[in-house]
C-alpha positions in Angstrom: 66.7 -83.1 34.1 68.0 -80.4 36.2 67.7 -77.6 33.4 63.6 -79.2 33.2 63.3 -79.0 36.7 64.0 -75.2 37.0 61.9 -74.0 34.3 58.9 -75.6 35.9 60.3 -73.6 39.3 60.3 -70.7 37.3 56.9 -71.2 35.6 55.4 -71.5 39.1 56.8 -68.6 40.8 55.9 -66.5 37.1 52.2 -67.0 36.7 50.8 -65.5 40.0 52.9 -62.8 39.2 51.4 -62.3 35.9 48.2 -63.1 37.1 47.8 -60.4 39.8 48.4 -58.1 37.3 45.8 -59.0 34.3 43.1 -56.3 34.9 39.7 -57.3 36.4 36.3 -55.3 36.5 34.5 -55.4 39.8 30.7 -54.5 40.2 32.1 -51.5 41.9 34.2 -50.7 39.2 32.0 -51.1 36.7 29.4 -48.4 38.6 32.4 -46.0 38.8 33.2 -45.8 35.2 29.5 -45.7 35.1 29.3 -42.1 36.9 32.3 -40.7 34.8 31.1 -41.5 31.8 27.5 -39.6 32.6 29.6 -36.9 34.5 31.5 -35.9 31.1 28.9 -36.3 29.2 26.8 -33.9 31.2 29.8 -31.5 30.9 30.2 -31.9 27.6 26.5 -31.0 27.2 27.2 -28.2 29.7 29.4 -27.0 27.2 27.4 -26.6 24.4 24.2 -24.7 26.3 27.3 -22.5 27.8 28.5 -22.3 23.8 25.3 -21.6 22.5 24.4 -18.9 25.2 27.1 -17.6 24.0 26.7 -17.2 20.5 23.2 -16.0 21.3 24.5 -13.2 23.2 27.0 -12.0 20.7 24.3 -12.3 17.9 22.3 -9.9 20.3 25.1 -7.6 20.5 26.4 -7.5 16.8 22.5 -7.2 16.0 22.5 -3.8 18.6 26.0 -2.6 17.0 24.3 -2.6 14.1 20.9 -0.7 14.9 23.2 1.8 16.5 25.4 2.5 13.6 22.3 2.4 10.8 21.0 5.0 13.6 24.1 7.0 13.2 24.3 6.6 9.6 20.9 7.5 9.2 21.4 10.5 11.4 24.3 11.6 9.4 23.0 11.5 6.1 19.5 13.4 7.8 22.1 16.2 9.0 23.7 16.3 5.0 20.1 16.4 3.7 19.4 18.9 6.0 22.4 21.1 5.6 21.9 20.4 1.7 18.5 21.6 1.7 19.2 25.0 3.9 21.9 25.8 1.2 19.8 25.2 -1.4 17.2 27.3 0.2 19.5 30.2 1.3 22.1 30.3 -1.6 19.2 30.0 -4.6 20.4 31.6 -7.5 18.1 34.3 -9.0 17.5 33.0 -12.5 16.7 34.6 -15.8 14.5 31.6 -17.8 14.3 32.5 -21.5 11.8 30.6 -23.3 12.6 29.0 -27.2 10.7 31.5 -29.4 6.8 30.8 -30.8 6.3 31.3 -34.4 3.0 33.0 -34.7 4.0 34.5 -38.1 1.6 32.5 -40.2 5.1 31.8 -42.1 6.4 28.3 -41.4 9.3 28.3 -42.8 10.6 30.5 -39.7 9.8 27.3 -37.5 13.2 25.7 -38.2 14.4 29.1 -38.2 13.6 29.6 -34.5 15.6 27.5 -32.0 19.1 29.0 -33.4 16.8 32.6 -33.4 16.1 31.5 -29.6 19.9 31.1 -28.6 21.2 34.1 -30.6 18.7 36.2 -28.6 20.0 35.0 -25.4 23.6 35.5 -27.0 22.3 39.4 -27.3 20.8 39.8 -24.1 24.0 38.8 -22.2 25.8 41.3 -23.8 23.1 43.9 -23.4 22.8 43.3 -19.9 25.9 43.6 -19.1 26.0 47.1 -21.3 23.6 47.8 -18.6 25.4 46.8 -15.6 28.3 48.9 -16.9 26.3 52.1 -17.3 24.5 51.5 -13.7 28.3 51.3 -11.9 29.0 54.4 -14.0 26.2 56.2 -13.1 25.8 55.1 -9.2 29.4 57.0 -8.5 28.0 59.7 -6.2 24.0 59.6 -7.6 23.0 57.2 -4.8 22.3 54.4 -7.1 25.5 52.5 -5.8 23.0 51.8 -3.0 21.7 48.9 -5.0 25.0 47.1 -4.7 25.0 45.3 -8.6 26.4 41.8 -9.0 29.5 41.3 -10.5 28.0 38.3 -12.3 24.8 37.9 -14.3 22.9 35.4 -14.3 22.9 33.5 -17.8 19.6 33.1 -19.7 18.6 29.2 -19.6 15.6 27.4 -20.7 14.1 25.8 -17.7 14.5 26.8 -14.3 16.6 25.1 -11.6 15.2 22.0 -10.0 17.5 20.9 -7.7 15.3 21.9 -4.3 11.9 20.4 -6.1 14.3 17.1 -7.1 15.1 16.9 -3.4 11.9 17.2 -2.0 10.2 14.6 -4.5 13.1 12.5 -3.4 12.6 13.0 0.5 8.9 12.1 -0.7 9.9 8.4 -1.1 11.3 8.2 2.4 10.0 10.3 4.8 7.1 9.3 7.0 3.3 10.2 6.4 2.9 12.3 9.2 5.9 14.6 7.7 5.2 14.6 4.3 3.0 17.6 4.2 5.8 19.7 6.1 7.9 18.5 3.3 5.8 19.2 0.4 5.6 23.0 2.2 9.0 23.3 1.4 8.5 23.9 -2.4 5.6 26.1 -1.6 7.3 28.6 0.8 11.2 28.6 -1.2 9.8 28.2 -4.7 12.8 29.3 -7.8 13.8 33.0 -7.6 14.2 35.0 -10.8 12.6 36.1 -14.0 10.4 34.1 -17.0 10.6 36.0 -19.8 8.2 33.9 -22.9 8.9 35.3 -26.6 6.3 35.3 -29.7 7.5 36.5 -33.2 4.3 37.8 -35.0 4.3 39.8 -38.0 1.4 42.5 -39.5 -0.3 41.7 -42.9 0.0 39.1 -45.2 2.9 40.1 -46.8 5.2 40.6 -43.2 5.2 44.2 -43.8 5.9 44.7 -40.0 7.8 41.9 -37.9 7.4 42.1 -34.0 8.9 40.2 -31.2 6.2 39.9 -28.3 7.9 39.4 -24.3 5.9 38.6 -21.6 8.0 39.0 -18.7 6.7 37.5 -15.0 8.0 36.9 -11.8 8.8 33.2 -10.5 7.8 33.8 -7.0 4.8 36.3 -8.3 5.6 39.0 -6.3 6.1 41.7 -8.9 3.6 42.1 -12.0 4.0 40.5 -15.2 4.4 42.9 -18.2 3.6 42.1 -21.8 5.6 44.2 -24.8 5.8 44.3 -28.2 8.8 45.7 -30.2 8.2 46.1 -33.5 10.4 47.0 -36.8 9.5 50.4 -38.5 8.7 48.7 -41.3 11.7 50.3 -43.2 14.0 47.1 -42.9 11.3 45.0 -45.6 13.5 46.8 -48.7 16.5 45.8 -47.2 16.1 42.7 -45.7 13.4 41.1 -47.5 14.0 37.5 -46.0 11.9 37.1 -43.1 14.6 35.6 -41.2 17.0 38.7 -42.0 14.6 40.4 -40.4 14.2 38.6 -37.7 17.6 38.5 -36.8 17.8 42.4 -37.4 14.7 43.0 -35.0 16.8 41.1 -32.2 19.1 44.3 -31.4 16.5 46.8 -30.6 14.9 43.8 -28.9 17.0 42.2 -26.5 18.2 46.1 -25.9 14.8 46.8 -24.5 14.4 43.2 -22.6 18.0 43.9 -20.8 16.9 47.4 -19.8 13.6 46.2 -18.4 15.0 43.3 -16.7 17.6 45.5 -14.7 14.8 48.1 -14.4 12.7 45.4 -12.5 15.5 44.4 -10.4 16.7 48.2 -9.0 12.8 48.9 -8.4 12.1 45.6 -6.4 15.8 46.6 -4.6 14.1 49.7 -3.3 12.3 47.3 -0.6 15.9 47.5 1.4 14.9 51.0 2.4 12.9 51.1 5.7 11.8 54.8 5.3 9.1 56.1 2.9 10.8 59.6 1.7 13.9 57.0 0.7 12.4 54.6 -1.1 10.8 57.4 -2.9 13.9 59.2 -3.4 15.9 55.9 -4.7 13.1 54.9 -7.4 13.3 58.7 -8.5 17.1 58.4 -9.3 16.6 54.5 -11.1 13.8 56.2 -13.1 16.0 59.1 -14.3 18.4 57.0 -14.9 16.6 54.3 -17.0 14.8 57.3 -18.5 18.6 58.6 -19.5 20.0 55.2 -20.6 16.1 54.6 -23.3 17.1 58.0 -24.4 20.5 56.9 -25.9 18.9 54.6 -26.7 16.7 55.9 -29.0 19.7 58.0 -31.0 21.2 54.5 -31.7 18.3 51.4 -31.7 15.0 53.0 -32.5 12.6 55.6 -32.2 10.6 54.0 -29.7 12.9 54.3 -26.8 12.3 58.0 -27.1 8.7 57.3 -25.8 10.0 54.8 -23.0 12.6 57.4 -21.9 9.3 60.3 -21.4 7.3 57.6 -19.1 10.4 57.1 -17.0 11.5 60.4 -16.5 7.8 61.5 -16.1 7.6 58.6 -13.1 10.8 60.3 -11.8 9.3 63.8 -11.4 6.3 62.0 -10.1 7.9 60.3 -7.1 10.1 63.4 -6.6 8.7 66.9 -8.3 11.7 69.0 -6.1 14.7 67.0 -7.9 16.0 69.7 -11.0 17.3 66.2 -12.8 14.4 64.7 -14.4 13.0 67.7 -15.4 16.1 68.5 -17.3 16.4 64.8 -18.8 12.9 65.3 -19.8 13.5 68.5 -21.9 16.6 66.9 -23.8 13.9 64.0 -24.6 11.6 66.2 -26.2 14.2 68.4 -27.8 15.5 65.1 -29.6 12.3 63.6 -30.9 11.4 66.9 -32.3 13.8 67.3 -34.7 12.5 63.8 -36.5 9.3 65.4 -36.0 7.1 67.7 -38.9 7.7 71.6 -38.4 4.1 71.7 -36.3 4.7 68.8 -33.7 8.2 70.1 -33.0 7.0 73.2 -32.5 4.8 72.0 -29.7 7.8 69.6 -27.6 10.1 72.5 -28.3 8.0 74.3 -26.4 7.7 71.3 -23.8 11.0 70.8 -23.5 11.5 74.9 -23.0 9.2 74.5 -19.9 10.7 71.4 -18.2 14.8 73.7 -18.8 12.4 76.4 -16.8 11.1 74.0 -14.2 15.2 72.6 -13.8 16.4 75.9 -13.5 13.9 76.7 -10.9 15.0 73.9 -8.4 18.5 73.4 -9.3 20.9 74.5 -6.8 24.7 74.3 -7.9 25.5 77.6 -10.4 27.6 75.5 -12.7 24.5 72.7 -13.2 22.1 75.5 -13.7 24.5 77.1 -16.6 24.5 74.3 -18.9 20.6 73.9 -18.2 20.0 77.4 -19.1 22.5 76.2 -22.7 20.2 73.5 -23.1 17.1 75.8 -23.0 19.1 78.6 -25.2 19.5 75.3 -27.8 15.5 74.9 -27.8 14.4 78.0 -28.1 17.1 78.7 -31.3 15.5 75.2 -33.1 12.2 76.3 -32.5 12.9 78.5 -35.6 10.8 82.1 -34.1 11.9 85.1 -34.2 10.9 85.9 -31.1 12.3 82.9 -29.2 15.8 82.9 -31.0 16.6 86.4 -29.8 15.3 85.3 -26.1 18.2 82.6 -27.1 21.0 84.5 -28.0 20.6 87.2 -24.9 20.8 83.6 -22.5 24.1 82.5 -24.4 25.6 86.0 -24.0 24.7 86.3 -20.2 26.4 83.1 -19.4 30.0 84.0 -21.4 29.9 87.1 -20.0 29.5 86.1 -16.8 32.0 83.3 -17.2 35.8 83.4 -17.9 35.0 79.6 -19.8 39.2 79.0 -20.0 39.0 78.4 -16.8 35.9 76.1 -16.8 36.4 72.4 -16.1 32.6 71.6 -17.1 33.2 69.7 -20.1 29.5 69.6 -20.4 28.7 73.0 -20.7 31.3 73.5 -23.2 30.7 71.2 -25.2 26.5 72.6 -25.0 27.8 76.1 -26.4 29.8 74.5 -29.1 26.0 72.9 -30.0 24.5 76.0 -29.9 26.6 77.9 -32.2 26.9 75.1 -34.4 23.2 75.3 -35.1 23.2 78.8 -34.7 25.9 78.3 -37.7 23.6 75.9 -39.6 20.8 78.2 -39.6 22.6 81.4 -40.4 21.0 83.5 -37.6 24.8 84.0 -36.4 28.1 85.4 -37.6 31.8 83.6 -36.7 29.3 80.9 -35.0 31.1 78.3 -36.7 34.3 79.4 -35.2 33.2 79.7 -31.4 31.5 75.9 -31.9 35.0 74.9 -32.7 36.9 76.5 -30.1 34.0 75.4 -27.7 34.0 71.7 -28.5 38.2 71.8 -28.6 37.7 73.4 -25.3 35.0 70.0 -24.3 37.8 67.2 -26.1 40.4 69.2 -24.2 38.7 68.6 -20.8 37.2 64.9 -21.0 39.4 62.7 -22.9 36.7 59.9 -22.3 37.4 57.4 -25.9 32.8 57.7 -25.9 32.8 61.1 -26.0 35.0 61.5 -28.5 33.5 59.5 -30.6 30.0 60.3 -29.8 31.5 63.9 -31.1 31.9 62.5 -34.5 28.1 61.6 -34.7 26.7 64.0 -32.7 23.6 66.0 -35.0 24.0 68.9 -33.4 27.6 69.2 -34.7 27.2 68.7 -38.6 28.0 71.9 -39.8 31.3 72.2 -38.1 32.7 68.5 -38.3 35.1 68.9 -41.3 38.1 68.2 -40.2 37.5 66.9 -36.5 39.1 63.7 -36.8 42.5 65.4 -38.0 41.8 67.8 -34.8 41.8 65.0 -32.4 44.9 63.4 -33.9 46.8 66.4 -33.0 45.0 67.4 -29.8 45.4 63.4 -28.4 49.4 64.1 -29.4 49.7 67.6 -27.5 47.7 66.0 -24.6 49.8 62.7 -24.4 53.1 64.7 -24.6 51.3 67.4 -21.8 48.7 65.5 -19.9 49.1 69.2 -17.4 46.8 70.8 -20.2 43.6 69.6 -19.3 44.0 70.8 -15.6 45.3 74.3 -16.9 43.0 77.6 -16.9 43.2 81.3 -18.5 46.2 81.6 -21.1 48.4 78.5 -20.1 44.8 76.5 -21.4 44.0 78.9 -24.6 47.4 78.9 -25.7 48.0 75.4 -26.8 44.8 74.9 -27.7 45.0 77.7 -30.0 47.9 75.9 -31.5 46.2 72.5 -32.4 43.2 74.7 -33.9 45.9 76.5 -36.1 47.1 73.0 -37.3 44.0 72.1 -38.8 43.0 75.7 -40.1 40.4 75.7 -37.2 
């Protein structure tokens, strides 16, 4: 009873407890929660706008970053166009465009012939041209031709010519906007390609090919020099021996591509003239590249045709032309004519013997060093003795005997004129108008070998004409001369009997 009687104490005291604190919601209350609720809401929505603005603003940004690097990017690669196109423009190659061959033969079984015909001639004309280039840095040593400054590397023949600017500009095209596009297109018409076209026809004369031809029409790229058109024909003799029209062909590329090369470089040393700001030097410096282009067809013409001859009179005629008080040309010019005359009948030799004989006269007049105007009054002496009068060979020997007596020729270092009076006794020997001439050639041209050990001249000795009568034996000479000279290289710079004496000893050897 007692236990029942507590609990229902405890029960009593318990509930208010418990029922304070149950949780009740109040009008009040119930508008409070109210206000929070729309308050966080309302931040919550704050939020987002504040998130989206945001966003929005770095959209903006990102979008500017990248305008501003496309700008710089675009600006970059403007700048590299730009730089690309100024190098093109400044640093374009001169170029030497060789077109394939056209058959206009009539024959066409030469048209497969033709493309391999195409690449062997620019095969040829690289190493012609640089035969060229060799003899023009020869030559230019104190002549004033090293003026013209020669490159070290020649351009090589191609097909077409370069494209690269045009490809550019076409390009740019594509891109740039209208109002620009004419300055752009200008571009290709003020820096067009720089160099040479040179267009090549094989033709042939008569049915039967009796004379083959190779046709070049050489023009400018830019058009500022004059085209040229020329034909080198075969002489016809070549048919017997190399009956194959392609034989032929291929034979007909050597004086060819000799003449192309030598007209290429010709066209190249005459436009270089334009670096001269003063009239009477221009003149002077296309005097010198005429004489010398006149020398270089002259040689020419002793080893690739007979034509040459006739080139080498037109250039050393424009070289008196531009400069009638230079001795050079004039003497050139007499050597010319003495050459062709003596593959010429006994009448028309007669006649350039007699023009050459003028021209020594018109050297000797205007020449001012003694030793020069020796060996031109040799070269005259030689003329007048092929001529064949009577009259004219005595006028020759008194010249030769004026100039050894007034000469001590041991002590001469001229190899040149030596080696002209070894010519002219030699033909005096060949004709029989002379006696012991055939000895005094020999001592003469030892005398020459002696002086100029050049490997060309030596050989050119072996072929020379003018030496035929007295060649037996010169090879074994210059076996033993090249030994005393390598074992005494002093010799050649010695004079009076220090020179004659071993000389004299290498004749002996050979029963000279």
């Amino acid at each position: 009873m007692k236990s029942r009687f507590l609990i229902v104490i405890i029960l009593l005291f318990v509930n208010p407890v418990v029922s304070a604190k149950t949780p009740t919601t109040t009008r009040d209350e119930k508008f409070a929660l109210q206000i929070t609720a729309t308050t966080a809401h309302q931040e919550h929505s704050s939020q987002l706008g504040k998130l989206a603005t945001d966003l929005e603003q770095l959209n903006k940004s990102f979008t500017i970053i990248i305008f501003f690097v496309a700008k710089l990017l675009a600006a970059f690669l403007s700048i590299v166009v730009i730089y690309r196109i100024i190098l093109l423009i400044v640093n374009r190659p001169s170029q030497l465009v060789i077109d394939n061959f056209s058959n206009a033969t009539g024959a066409t079984n030469m048209d497969g012939v033709l493309p391999g015909l195409s690449q062997l001639a620019r095969q040829r004309l690289i190493k012609e041209m640089n035969h060229v280039l060799e003899r023009v840095k020869q030559h230019s040593t104190g002549d004033g031709l090293d003026t013209l400054r020669p490159a070290d590397k020649l351009p090589l023949p191609q097909t077409t010519p370069d494209q690269r600017l045009t490809d550019l500009v076409a390009s740019l095209q594509k891109f740039t906007p209208e109002q620009i596009d004419p300055a752009v297109q200008l571009l290709n018409v003020m820096f067009p390609p720089q160099g040479t076209k040179v267009s090549s026809i094989l033709q042939s004369q008569g049915d039967d090919h009796h004379k083959l031809g190779i046709t070049f029409e050489i023009s400018d790229l830019q058009g500022n020099a004059a085209s040229k058109l020329y034909t080198v024909w075969d002489s016809g003799e070549n048919q017997s021996s190399y009956p194959d029209l392609k034989d032929r062909s291929r034979e007909l590329l050597k004086p060819a591509t000799r003449w192309l090369a030598i007209e290429l470089s010709r066209r190249e040393m005459i436009t270089g003239a334009s670096q001269f700001s003063s009239g009477s030097k221009r003149q002077t410096y296309q005097a010198k590249v005429y004489n010398f282009f006149g020398i270089l067809n002259q040689t020419s013409g002793q080893t690739h045709g007979k034509f040459f001859y006739k080139l080498a009179v037109e250039d050393l005629k424009a070289a008196v032309a531009i400069d009638p008080h230079w001795h050079q040309p004039y003497e050139n010019l007499a050597e010319t004519y003495t050459l062709i005359a003596r593959q010429e009948t006994t009448k028309k030799s007669l006649n350039l013997y007699n023009q050459a004989i003028v021209n020594y006269n018109l050297a000797i007049e205007r020449v001012k060093n003694d030793d020069i105007k020796y060996h031109i009054r040799v070269g005259k002496a030689i003329a007048q003795l092929l001529t064949g009068e009577e009259s004219l060979i005595q006028k020759s020997k008194q010249e030769i005997s004026q100039v050894e007596s007034a000469l001590d020729l041991t002590k001469k270092h001229n190899y040149r004129l030596l080696y002209y009076l070894a010519c002219w006794y030699a033909n005096a020997h060949g004709m029989g108008v002379m006696e012991q001439a055939q000895q005094k050639a020999r001592r003469y041209l030892t005398y020459s070998l002696a002086r100029e050990t050049s490997p060309d001249f030596w050989r050119w000795a072996n072929k020379d004409p003018d030496l035929a009568t007295i060649r037996e034996g010169l090879p074994e000479l210059q076996t033993h001369l090249s030994t005393k000279l390598h074992k005494h290289p002093q010799i050649s710079t010695f004079t009076g009997n220090e020179f004659r004496q071993p000389i004299n000893e290498v004749m002996q050897q050979v029963n000279w």
